[in-house]
TORGU-646207 format. One record per residue: residue in one letter; residue number from 1; x, y, z of N, C-alpha, C in turn. Coordinates in Angstrom, 2 decimals, decimal comma, padded with zeros to 5 digits, m for minus. Layout:
# residues N
<"A" NUM <X Y Z> <X Y Z> <X Y Z>>
...
***
This chain:
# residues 211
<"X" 1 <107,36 051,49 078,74> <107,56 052,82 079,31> <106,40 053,14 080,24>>
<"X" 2 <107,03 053,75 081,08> <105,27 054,01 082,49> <104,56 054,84 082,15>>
<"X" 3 <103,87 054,42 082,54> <102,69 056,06 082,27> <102,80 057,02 083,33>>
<"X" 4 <103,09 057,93 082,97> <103,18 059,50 084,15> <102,24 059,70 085,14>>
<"X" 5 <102,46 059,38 086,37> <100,94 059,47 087,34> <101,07 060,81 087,94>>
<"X" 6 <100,21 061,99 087,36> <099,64 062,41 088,40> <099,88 062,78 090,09>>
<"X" 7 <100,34 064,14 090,70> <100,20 064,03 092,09> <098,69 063,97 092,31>>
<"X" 8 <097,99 063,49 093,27> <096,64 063,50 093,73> <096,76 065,39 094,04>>
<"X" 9 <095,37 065,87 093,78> <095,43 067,20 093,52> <095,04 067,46 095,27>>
<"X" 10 <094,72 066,66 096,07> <094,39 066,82 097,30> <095,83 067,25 098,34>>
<"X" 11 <096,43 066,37 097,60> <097,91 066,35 098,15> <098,88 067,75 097,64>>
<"X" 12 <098,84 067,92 096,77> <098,95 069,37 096,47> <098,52 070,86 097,02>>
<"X" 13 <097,06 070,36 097,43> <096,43 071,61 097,86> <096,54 071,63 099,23>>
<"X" 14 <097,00 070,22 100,12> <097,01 070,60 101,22> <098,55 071,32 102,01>>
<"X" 15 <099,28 071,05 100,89> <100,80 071,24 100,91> <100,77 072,94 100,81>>
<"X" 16 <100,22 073,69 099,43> <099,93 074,81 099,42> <098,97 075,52 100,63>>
<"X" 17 <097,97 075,05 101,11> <097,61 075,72 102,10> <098,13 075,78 103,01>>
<"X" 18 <098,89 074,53 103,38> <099,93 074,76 104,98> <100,92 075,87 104,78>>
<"X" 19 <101,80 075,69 103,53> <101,97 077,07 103,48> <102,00 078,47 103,42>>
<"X" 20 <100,69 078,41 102,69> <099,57 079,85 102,86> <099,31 080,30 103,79>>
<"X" 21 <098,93 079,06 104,59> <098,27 079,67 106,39> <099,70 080,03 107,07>>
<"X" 22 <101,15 079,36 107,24> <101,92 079,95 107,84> <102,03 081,58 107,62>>
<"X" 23 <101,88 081,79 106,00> <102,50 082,91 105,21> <101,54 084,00 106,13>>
<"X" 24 <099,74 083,65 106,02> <099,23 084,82 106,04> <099,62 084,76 108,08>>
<"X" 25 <099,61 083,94 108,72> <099,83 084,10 110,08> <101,00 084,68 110,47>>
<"X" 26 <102,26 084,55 109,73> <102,91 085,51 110,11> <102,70 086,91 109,51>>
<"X" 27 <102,28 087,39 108,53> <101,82 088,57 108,47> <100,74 089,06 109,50>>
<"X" 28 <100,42 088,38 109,81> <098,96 088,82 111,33> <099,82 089,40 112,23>>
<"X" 29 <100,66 088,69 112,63> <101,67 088,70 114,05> <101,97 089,79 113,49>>
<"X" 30 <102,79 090,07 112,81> <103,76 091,14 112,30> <102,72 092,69 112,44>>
<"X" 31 <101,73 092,22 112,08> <101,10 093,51 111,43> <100,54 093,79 112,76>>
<"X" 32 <100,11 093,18 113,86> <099,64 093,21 115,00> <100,65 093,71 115,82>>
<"X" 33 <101,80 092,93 116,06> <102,84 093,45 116,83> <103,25 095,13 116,70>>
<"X" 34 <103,43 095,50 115,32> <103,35 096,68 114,44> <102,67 097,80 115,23>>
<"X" 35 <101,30 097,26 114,97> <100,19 098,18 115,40> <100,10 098,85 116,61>>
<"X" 36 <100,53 097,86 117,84> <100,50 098,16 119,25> <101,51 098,89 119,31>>
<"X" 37 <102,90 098,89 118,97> <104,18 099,42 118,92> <103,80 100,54 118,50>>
<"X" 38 <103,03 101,12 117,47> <102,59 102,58 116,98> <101,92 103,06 117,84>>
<"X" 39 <100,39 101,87 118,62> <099,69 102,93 119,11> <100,42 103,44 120,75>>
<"X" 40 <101,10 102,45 120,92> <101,95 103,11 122,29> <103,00 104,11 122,39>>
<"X" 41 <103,50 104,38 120,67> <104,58 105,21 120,64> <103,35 106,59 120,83>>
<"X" 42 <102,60 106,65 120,03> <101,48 107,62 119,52> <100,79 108,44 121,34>>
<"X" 43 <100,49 107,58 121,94> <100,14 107,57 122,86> <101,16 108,38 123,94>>
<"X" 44 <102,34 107,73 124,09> <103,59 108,38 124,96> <103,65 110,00 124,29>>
<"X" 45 <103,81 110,20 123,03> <104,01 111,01 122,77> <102,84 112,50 122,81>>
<"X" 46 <101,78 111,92 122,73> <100,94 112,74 123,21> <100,97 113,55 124,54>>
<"X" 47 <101,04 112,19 125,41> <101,43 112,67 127,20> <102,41 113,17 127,08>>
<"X" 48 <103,54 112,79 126,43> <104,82 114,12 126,74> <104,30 115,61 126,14>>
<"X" 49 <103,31 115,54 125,35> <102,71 117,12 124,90> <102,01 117,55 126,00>>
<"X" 50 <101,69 117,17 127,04> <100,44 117,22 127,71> <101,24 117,84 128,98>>
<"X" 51 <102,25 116,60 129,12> <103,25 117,11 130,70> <104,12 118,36 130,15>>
<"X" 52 <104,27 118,55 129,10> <105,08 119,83 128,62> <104,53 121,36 128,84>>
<"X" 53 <102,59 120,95 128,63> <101,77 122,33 128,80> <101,77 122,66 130,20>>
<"X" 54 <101,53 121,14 130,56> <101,47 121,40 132,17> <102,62 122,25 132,98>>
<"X" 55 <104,32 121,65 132,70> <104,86 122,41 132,98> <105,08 123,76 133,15>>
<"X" 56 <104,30 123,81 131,83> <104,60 125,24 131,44> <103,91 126,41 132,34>>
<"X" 57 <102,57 125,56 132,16> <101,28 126,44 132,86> <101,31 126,80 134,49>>
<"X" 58 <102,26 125,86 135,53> <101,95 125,55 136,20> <102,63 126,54 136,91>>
<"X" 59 <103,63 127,19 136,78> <104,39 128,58 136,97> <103,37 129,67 137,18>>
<"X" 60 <102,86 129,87 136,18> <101,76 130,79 135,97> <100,52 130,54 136,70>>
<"X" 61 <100,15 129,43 137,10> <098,89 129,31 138,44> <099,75 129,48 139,38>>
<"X" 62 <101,18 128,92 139,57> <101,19 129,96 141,19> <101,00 131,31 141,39>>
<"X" 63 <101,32 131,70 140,32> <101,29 133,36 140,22> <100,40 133,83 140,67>>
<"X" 64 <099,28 133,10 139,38> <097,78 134,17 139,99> <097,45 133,30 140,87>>
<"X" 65 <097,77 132,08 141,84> <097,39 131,71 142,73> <097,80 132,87 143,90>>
<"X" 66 <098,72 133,74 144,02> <099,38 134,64 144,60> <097,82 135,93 144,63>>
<"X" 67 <097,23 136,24 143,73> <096,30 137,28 143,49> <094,89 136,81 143,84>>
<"X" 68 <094,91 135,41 144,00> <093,54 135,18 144,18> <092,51 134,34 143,22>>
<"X" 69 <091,81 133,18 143,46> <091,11 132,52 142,85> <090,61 132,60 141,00>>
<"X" 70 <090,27 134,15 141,49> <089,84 134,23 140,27> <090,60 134,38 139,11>>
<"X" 71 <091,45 134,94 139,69> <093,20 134,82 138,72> <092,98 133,48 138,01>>
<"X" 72 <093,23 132,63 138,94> <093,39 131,22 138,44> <092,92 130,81 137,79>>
<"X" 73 <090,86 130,64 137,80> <090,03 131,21 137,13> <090,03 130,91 135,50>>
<"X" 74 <090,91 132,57 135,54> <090,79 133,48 134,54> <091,58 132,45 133,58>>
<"X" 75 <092,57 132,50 134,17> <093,92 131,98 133,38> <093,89 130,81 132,79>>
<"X" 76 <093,01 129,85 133,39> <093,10 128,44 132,66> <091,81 128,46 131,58>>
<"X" 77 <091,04 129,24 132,24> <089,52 129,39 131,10> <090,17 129,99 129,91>>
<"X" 78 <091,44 131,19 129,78> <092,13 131,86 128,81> <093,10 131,03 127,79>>
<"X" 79 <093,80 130,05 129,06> <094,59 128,69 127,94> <093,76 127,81 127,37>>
<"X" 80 <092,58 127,30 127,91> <092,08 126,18 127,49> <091,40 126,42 125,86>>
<"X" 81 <090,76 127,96 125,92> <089,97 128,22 125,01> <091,29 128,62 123,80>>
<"X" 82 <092,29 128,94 124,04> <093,31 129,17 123,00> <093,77 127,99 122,15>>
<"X" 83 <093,38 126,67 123,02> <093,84 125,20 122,17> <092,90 125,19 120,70>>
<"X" 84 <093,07 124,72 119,66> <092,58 124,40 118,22> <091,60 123,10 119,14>>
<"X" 85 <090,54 123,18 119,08> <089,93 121,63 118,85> <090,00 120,74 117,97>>
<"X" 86 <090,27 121,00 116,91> <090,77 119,80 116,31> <092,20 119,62 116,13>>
<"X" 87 <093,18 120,14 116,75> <094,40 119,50 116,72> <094,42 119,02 118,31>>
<"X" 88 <093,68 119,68 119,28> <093,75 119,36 120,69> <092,53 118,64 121,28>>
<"X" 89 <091,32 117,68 120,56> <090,17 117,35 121,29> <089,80 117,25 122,49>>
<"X" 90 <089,05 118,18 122,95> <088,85 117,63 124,33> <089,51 117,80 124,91>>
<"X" 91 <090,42 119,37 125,17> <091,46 119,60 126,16> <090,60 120,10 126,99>>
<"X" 92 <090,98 119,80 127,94> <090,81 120,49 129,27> <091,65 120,26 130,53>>
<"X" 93 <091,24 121,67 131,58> <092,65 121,62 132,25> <091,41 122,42 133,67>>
<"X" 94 <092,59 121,35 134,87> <092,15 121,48 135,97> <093,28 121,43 136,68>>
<"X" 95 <092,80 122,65 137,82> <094,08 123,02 139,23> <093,33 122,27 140,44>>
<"X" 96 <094,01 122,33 140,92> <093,71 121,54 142,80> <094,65 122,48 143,65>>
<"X" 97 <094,32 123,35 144,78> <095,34 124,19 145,46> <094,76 124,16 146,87>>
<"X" 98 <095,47 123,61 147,47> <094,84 123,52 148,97> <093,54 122,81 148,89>>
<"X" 99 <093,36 121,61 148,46> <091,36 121,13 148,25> <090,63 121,92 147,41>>
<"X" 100 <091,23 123,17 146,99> <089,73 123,76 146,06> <090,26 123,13 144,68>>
<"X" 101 <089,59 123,02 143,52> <089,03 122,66 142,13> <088,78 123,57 141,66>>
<"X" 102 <089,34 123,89 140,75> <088,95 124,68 139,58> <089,21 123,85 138,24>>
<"X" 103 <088,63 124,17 137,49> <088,35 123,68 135,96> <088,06 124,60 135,32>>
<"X" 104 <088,72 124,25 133,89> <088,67 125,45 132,76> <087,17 125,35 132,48>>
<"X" 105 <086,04 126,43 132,01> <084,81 125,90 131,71> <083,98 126,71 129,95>>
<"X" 106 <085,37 126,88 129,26> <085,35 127,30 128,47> <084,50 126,56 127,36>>
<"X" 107 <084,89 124,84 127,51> <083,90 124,53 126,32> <082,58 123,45 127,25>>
<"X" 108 <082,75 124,24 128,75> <081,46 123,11 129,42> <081,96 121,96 129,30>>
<"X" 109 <082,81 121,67 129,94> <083,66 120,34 130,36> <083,78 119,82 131,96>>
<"X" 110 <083,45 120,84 132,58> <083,53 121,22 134,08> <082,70 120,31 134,59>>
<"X" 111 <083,47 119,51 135,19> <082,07 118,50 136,07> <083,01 117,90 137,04>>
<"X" 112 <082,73 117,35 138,74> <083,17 116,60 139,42> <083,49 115,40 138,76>>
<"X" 113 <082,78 114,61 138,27> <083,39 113,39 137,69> <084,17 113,45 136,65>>
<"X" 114 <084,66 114,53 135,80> <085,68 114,73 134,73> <087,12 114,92 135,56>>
<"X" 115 <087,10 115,67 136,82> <088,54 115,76 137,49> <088,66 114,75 138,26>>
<"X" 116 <087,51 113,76 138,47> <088,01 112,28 139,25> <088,55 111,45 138,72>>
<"X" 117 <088,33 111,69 137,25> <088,54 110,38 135,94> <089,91 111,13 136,05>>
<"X" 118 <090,25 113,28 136,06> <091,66 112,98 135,76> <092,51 112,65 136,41>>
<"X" 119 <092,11 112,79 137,49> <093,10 111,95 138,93> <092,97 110,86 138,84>>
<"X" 120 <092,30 110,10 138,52> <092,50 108,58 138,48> <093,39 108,28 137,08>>
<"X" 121 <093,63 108,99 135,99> <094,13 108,69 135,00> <095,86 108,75 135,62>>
<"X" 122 <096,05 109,28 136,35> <097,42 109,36 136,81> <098,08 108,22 137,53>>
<"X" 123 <097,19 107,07 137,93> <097,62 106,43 138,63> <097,05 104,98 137,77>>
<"X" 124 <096,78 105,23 136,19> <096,70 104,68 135,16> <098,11 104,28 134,75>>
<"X" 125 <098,49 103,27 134,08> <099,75 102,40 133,43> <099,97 103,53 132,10>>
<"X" 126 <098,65 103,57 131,54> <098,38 104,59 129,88> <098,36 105,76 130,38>>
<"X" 127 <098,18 105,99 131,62> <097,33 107,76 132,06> <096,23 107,87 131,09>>
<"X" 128 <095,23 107,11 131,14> <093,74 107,06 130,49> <093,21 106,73 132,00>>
<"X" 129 <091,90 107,13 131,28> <090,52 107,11 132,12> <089,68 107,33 131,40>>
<"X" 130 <088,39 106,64 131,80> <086,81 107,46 130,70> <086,23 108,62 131,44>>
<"X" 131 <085,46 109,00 130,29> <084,73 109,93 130,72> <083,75 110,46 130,03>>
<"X" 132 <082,67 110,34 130,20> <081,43 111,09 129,33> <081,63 110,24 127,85>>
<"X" 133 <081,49 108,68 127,93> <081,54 107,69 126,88> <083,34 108,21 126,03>>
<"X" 134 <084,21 108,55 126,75> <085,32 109,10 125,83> <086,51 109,13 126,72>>
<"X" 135 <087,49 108,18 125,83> <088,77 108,15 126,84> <089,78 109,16 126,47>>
<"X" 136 <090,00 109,16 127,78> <090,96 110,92 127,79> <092,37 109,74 128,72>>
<"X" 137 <093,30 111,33 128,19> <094,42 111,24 128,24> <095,28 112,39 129,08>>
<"X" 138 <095,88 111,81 130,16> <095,84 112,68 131,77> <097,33 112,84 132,03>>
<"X" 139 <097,98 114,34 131,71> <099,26 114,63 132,20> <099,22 115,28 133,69>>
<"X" 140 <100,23 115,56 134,13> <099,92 116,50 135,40> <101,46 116,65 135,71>>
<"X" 141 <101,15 117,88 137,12> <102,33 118,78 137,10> <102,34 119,54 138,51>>
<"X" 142 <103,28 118,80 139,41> <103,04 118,92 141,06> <104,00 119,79 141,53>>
<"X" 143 <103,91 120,83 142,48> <105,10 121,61 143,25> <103,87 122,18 144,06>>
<"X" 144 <104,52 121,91 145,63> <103,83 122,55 146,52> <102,53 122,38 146,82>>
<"X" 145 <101,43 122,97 147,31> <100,34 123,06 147,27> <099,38 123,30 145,75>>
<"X" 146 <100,15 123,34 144,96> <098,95 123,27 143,46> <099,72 121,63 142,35>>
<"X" 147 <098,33 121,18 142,37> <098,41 120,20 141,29> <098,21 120,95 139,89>>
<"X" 148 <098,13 120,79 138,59> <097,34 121,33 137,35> <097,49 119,39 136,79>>
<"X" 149 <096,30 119,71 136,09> <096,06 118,73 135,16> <095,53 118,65 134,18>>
<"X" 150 <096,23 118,37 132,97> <095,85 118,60 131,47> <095,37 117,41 130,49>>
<"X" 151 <094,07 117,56 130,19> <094,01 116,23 129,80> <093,18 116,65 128,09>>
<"X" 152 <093,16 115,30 127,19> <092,56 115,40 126,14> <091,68 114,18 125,30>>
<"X" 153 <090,85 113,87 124,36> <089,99 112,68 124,05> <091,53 112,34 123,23>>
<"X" 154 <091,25 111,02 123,40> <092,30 110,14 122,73> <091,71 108,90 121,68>>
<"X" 155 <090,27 109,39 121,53> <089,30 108,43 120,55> <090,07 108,64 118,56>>
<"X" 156 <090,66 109,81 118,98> <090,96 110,07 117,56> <091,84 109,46 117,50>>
<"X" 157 <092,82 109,39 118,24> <094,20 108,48 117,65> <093,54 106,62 117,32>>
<"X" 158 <093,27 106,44 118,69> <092,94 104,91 118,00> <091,90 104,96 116,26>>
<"X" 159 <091,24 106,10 116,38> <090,42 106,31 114,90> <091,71 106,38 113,62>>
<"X" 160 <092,37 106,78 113,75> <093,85 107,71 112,98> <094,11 106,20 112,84>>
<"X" 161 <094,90 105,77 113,89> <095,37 104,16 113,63> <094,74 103,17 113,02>>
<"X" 162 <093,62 103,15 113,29> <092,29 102,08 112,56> <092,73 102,31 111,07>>
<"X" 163 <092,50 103,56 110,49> <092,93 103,95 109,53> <093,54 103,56 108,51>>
<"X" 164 <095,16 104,18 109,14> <096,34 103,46 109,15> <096,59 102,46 108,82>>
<"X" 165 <095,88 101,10 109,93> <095,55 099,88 110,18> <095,10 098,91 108,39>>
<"X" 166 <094,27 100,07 108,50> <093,67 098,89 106,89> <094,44 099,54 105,69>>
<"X" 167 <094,71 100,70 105,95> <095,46 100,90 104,52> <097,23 099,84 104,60>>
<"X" 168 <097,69 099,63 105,37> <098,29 099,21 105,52> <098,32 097,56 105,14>>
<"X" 169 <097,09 097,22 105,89> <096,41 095,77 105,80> <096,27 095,34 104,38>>
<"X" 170 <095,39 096,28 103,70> <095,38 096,29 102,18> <097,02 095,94 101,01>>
<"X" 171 <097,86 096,97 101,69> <099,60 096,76 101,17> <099,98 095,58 101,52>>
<"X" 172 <100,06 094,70 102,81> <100,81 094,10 103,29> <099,97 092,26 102,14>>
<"X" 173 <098,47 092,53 101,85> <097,70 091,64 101,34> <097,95 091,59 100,02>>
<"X" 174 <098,20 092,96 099,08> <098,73 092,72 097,85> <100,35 092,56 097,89>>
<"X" 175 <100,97 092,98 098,65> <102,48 091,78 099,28> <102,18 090,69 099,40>>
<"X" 176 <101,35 089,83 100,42> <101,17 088,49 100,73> <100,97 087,92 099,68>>
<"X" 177 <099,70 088,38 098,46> <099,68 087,72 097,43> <100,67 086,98 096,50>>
<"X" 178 <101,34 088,58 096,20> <102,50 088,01 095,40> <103,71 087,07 095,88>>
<"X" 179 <103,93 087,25 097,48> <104,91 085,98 098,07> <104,38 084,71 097,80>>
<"X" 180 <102,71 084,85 097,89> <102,25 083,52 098,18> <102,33 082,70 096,57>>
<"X" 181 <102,38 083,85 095,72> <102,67 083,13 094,47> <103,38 082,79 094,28>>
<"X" 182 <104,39 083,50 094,54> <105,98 083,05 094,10> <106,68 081,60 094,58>>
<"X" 183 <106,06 081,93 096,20> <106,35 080,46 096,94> <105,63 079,61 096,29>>
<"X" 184 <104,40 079,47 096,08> <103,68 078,52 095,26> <104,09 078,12 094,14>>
<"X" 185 <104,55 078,78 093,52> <105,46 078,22 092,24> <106,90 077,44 092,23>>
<"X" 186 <107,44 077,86 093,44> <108,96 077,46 093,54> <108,71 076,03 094,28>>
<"X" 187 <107,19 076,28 094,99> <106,73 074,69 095,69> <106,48 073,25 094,67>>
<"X" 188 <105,86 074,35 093,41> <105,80 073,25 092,52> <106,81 072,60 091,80>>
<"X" 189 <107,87 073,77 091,58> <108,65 073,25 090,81> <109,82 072,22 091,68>>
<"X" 190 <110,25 072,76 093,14> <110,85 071,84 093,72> <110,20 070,79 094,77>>
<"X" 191 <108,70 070,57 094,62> <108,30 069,59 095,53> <107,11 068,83 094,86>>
<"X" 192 <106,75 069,30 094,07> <105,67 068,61 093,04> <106,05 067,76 092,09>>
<"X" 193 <107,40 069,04 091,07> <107,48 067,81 090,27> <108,82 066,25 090,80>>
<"X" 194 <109,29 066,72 091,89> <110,27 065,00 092,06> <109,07 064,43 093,39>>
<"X" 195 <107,98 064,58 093,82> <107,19 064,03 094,04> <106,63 063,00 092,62>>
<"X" 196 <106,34 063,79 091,73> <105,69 063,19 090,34> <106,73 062,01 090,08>>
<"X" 197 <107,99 062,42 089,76> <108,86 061,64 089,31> <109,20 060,33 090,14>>
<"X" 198 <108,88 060,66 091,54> <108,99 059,52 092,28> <107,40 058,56 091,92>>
<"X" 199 <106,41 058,93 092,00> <105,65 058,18 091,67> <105,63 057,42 090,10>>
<"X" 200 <106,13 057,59 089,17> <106,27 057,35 087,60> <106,65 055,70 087,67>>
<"X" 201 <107,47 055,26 089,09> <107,99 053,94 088,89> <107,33 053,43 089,64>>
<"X" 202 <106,72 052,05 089,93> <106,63 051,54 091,39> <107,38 050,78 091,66>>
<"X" 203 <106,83 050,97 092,86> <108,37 049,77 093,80> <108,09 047,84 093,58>>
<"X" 204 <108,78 047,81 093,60> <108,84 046,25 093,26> <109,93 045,57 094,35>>
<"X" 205 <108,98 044,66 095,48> <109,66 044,42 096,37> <110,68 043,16 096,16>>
<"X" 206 <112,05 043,11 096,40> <113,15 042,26 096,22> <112,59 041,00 096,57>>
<"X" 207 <112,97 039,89 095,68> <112,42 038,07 096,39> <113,05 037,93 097,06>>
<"X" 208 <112,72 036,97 098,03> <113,37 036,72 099,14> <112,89 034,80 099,27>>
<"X" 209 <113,62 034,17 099,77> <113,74 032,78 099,85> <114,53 032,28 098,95>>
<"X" 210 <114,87 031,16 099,08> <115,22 029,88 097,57> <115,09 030,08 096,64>>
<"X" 211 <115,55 030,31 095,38> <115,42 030,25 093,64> <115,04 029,16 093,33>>
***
């Protein structure tokens, strides 16, 4: 009767890791693909909040564009300061009417290079631009001689997502675990042991020539 040989334990472990590494690489992809798909939905949806204020607002600067500068002024320094900062970071809002600039200057946001970043954010793929180490997020809203442009920091969402990101990462790893067990077990039982069983005999090559 043979003696039972043994799979080499090398041969085993390299069988289990090839499948481990597929397992955890497609969870990468997945969880990656995932991620971008959120942060671009997250993102669109912001700018549609943004082109919505704009719309809104932009009625109302012709108006007091009708009365005079300071109207205008008044009116965006009056919306800007009404936003929550922490549901709105970093809003701020700028008109263009015939070449002049105005900017809301309610929380000291007002600077030439903050309404260049938001004009350049418009002609952005994201409607981002930096600004003052912080990327903002640039709607706008055109009829006639007045532009308005509404913009906000968008550091929190990618922060929000990061978040997201590992709690998620964490779920998807105590998932991976348990697949990777399960597969690991069903590996042994259908590829380990008739590996084993094939080794139990050896081959014994047929004679060949004359008797």
């Amino acid at each position: 009767m043979f003696e039972t040989i043994p799979i080499p334990k090398s041969i085993r472990a390299r069988l289990l890791l090839a499948v481990n590494a597929v397992l955890v690489l497609g969870l990468g992809v997945m969880l990656s693909v995932d991620s971008q798909r959120e942060l671009d939905a997250r993102l669109y949806q912001k700018h549609v909040e943004l082109k919505q204020q704009a719309a809104v607002l932009l009625p109302a600067v012709q108006a007091a564009w009708a009365e005079g500068p300071e109207a205008v002024q008044w009116l965006i320094d009056q919306a800007c300061a009404r936003m929550h900062e922490g549901l709105s970071p970093g809003h701020h809002l700028a008109v263009e009417v015939d070449g002049q600039v105005f900017q809301a200057r309610t929380h000291q946001r007002a600077s030439p290079a903050h309404f260049r970043a938001m004009v350049q954010a418009i002609d952005d793929q994201r409607w981002q631009a930096s600004w003052a180490d912080q990327r903002i997020l640039v709607a706008s809203q055109h009829e006639a001689e007045v532009s308005l442009y509404v913009s906000e920091f968008v550091d929190n969402i990618y922060a929000d997502l990061r978040h997201h990101l590992l709690v998620r990462l964490g779920a998807l790893a105590a998932l991976g675990l348990i697949v990777t067990g399960l597969v690991n077990l069903v590996l042994l039982r259908l590829v380990a042991r008739p590996l084993q069983r094939l080794v139990q005999y050896p081959f014994t090559p047929c004679a060949t020539g004359p008797t």
